[in-house]
MITORDO-560901 format. One record per residue: z, y, x of N, C-alpha, C in turn; residue in three letters. Coordinates in nm, 3 decimals, always signed. Example, Ala and Ser with C-alpha at 12.3 -4.5 7.8 and 13.67 -1.06 7.14 Angstrom:
n_z|n_y|n_x|ca_z|ca_y|ca_x|c_z|c_y|c_x|resn
+0.780|-0.569|+1.319|+0.780|-0.450|+1.230|+0.780|-0.330|+1.320|ALA
+0.708|-0.225|+1.285|+0.714|-0.106|+1.367|+0.787|+0.003|+1.290|SER
% end
This chain:
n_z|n_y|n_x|ca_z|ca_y|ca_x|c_z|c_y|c_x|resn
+2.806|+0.369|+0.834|+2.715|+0.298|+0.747|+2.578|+0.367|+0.742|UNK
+2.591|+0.510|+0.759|+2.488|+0.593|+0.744|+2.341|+0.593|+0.841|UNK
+2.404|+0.504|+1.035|+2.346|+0.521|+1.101|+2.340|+0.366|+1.140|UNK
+2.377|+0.267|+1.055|+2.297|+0.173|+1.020|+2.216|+0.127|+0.996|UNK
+2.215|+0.188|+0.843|+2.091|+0.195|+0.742|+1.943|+0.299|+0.786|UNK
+2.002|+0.382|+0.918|+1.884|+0.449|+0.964|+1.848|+0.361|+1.069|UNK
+1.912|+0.298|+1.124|+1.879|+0.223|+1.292|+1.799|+0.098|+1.186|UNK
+1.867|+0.046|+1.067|+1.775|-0.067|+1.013|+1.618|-0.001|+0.976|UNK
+1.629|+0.137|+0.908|+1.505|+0.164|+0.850|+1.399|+0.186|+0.981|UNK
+1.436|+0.259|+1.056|+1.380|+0.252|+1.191|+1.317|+0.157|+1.263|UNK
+1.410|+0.025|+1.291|+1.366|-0.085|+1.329|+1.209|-0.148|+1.259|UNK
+1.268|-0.123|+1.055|+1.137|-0.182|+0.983|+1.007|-0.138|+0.990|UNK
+1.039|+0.035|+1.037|+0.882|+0.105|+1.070|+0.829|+0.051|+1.158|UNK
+0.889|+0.057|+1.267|+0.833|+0.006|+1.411|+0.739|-0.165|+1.406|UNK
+0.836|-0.220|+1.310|+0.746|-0.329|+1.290|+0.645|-0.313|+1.178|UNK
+0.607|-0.254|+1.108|+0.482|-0.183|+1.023|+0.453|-0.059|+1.069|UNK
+0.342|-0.085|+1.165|+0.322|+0.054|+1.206|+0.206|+0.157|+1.155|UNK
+0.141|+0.084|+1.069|+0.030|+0.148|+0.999|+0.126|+0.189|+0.870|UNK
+0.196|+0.179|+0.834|+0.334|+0.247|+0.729|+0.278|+0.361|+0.702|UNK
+0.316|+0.464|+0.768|+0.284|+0.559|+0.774|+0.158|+0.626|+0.703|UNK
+0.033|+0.565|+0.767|-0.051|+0.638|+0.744|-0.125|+0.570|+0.585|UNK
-0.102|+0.402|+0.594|-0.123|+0.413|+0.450|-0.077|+0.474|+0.333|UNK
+0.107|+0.544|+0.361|+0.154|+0.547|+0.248|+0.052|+0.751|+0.239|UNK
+0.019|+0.753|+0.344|-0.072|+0.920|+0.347|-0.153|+0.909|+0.253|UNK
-0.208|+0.792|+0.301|-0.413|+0.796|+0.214|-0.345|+0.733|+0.095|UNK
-0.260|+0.701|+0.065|-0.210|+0.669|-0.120|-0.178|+0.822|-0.178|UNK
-0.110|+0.896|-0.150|-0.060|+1.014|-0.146|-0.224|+1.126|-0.189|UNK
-0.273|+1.120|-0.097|-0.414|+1.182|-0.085|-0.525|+1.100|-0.160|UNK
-0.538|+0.990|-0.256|-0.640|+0.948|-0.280|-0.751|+0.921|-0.212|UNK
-0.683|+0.928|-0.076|-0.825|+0.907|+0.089|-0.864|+0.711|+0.027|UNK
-0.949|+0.675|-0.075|-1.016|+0.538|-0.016|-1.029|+0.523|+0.104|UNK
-1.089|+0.540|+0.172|-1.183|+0.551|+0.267|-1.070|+0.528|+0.444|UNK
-0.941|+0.616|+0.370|-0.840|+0.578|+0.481|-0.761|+0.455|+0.499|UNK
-0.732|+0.463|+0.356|-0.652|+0.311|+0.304|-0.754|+0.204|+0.327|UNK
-0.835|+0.222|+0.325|-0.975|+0.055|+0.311|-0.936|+0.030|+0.494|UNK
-0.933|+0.142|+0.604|-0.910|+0.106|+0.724|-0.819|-0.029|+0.758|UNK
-0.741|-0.057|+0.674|-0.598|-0.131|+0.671|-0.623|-0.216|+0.602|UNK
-0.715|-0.240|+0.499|-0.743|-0.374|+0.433|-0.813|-0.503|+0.511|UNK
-0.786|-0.615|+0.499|-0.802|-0.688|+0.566|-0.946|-0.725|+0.500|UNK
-1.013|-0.871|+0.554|-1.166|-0.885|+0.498|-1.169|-0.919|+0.350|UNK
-1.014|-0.988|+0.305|-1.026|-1.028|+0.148|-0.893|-0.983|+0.104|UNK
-0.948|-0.915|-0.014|-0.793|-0.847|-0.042|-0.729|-0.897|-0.198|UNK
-0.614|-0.873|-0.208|-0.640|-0.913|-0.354|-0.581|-0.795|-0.440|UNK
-0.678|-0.766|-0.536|-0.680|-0.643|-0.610|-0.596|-0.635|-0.755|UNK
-0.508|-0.573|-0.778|-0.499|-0.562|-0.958|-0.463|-0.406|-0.972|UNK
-0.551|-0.388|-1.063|-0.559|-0.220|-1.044|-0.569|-0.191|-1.183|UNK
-0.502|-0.172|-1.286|-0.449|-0.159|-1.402|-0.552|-0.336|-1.498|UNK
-0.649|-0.314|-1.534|-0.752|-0.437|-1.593|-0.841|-0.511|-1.478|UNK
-0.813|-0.499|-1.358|-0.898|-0.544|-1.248|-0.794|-0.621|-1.174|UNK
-0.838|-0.761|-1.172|-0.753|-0.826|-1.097|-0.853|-0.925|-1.043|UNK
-0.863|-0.958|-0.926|-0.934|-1.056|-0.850|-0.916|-1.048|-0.698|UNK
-0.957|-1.113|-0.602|-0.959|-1.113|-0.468|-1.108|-1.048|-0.442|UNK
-1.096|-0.899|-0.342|-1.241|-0.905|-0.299|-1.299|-0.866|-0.172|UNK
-1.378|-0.849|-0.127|-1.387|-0.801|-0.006|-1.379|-0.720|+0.053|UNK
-1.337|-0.667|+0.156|-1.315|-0.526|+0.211|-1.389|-0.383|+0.169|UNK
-1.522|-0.440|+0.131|-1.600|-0.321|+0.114|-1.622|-0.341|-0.042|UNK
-1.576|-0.414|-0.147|-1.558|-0.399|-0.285|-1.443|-0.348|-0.302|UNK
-1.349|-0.400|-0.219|-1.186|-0.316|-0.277|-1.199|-0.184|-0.232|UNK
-1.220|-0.168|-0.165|-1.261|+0.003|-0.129|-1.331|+0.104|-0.241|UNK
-1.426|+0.000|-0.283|-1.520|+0.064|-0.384|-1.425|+0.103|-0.545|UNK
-1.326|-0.042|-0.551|-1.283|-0.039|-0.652|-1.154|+0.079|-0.662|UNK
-1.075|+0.077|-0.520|-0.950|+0.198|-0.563|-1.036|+0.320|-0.516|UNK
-1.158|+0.374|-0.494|-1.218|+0.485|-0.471|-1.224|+0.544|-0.620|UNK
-1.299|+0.450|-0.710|-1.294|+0.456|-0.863|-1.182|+0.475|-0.943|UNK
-1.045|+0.434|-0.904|-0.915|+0.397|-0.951|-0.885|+0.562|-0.915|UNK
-0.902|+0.562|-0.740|-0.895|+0.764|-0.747|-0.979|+0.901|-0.794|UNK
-1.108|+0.887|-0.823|-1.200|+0.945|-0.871|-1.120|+0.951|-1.043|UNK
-1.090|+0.852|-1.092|-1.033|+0.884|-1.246|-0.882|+0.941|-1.253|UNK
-0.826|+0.917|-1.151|-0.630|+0.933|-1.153|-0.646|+0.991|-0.989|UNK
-0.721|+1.139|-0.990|-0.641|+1.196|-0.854|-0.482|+1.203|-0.850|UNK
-0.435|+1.123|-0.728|-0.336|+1.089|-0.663|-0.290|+1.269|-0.635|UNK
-0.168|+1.303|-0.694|-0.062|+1.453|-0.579|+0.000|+1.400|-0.539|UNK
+0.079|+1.269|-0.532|+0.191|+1.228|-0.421|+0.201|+1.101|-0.409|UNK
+0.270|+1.052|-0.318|+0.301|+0.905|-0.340|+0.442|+0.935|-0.273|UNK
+0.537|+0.815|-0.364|+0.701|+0.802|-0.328|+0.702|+0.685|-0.236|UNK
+0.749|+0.622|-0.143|+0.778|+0.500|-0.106|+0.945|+0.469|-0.177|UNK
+0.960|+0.372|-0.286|+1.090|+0.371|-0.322|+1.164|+0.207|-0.240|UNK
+1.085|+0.154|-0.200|+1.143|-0.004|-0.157|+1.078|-0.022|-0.091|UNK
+1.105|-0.104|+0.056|+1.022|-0.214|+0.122|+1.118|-0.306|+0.193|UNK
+1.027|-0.390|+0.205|+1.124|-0.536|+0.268|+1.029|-0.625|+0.374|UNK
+1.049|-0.765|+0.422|+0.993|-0.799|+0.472|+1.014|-0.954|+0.390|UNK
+0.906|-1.060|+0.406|+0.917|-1.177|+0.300|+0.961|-1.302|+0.395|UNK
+1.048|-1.354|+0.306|+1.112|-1.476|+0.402|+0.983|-1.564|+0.453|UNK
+1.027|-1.594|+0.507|+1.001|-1.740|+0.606|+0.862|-1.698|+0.644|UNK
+0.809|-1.543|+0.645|+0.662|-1.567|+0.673|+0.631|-1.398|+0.771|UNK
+0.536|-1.374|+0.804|+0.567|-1.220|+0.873|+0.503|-1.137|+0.816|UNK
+0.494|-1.113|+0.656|+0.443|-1.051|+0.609|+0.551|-0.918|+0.529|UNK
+0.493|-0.795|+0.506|+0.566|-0.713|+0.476|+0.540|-0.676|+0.343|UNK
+0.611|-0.553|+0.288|+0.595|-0.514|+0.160|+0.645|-0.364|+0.134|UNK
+0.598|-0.337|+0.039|+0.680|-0.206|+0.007|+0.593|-0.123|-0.126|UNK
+0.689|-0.080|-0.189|+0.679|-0.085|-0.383|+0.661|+0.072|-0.362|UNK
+0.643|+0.182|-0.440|+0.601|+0.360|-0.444|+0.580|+0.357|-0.599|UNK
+0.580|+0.499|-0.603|+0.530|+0.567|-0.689|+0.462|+0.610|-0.687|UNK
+0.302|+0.633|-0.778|+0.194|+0.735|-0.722|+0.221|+0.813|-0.859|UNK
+0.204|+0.960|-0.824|+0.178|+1.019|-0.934|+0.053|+1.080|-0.936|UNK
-0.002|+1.138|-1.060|-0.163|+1.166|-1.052|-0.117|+1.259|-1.164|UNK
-0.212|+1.362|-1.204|-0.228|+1.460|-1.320|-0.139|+1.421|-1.404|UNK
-0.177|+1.315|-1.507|-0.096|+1.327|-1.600|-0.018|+1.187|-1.624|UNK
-0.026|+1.055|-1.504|+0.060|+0.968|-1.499|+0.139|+0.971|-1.393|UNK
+0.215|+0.849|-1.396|+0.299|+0.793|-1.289|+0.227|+0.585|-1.327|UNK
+0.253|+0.587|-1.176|+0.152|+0.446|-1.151|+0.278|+0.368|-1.075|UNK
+0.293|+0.261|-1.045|+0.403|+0.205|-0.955|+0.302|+0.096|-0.881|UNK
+0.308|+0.125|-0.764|+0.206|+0.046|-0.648|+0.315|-0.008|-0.585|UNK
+0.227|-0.155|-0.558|+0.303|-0.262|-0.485|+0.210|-0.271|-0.365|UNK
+0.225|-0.317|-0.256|+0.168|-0.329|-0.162|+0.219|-0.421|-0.038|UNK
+0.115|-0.536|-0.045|+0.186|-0.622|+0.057|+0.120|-0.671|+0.200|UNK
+0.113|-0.688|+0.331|+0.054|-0.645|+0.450|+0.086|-0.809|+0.535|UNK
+0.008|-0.836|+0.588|+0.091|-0.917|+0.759|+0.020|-0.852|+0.842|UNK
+0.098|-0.933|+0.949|+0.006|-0.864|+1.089|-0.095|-0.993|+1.121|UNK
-0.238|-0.895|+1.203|-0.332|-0.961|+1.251|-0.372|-0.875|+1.346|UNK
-0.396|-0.973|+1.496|-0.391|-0.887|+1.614|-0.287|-0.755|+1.613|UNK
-0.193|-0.739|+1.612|-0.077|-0.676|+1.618|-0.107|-0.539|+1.515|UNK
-0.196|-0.548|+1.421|-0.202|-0.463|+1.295|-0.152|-0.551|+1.174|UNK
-0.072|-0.409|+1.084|-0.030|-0.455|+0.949|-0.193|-0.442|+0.902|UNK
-0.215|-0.542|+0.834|-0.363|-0.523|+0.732|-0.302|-0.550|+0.570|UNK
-0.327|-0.475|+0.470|-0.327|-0.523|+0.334|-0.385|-0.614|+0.293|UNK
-0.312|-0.695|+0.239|-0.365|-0.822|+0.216|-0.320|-0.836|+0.008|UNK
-0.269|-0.724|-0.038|-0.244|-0.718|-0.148|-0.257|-0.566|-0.181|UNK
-0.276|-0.529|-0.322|-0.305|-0.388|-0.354|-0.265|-0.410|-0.548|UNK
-0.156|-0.364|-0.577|-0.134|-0.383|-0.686|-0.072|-0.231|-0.768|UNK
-0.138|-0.194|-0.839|-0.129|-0.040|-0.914|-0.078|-0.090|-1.072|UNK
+0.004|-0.067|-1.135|+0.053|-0.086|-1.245|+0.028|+0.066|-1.310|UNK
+0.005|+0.090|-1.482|+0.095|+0.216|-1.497|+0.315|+0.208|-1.513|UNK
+0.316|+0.273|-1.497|+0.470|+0.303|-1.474|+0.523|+0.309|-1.641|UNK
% end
């Protein structure tokens, strides 16, 4: 069962292959890395900020979101992939100084990149 659930988790990376490095620049508070992966319109809710915006406003906006709540880690606790469509997902924990945040994050592919196409920060 053990080398199942690794041959499945395996399989899901390979098909999100920017995985990786977004769940880094969440971890690190890198804007600037994470915005690489955002697509041209994103849609934002970042504790009182909720709207769709453009690549170079959502950037602006979780740069601000990290400038107030430096990020020490990020957890990946869930991801999945969404029926009937080829878009992906996957839920974390960020912790920062003195919270815990629960980030949702949802992606498809365009030209064979996952791009964020969702960015959702709750507090925990």
């Amino acid at each position: 069962m053990k080398h199942l659930l690794l041959i499945f988790s395996l399989q899901f990376a390979m098909t999100m292959p920017n995985l990786g490095q977004i769940t880094e620049a969440l971890g690190k508070g890198d804007a600037d890395g994470l915005s690489k992966y955002f697509d041209s319109k994103v849609e934002i809710e970042i504790l009182d900020n909720d709207d769709v915006y453009s690549k170079a406003d959502a950037k602006k906006i979780v740069k601000s979101f990290f400038s107030k709540h430096p990020p020490k880690s990020f957890n990946k606790v869930h991801q999945g992939q969404s029926k009937g469509k080829d878009g992906k997902y996957f839920i974390g924990n960020l912790k920062t100084g003195n919270k815990e945040y629960r980030v949702y994050i949802y992606t498809s592919t365009k030209g064979g990149k996952s791009l964020i196409q969702e960015l959702r920060i709750y507090e925990d």
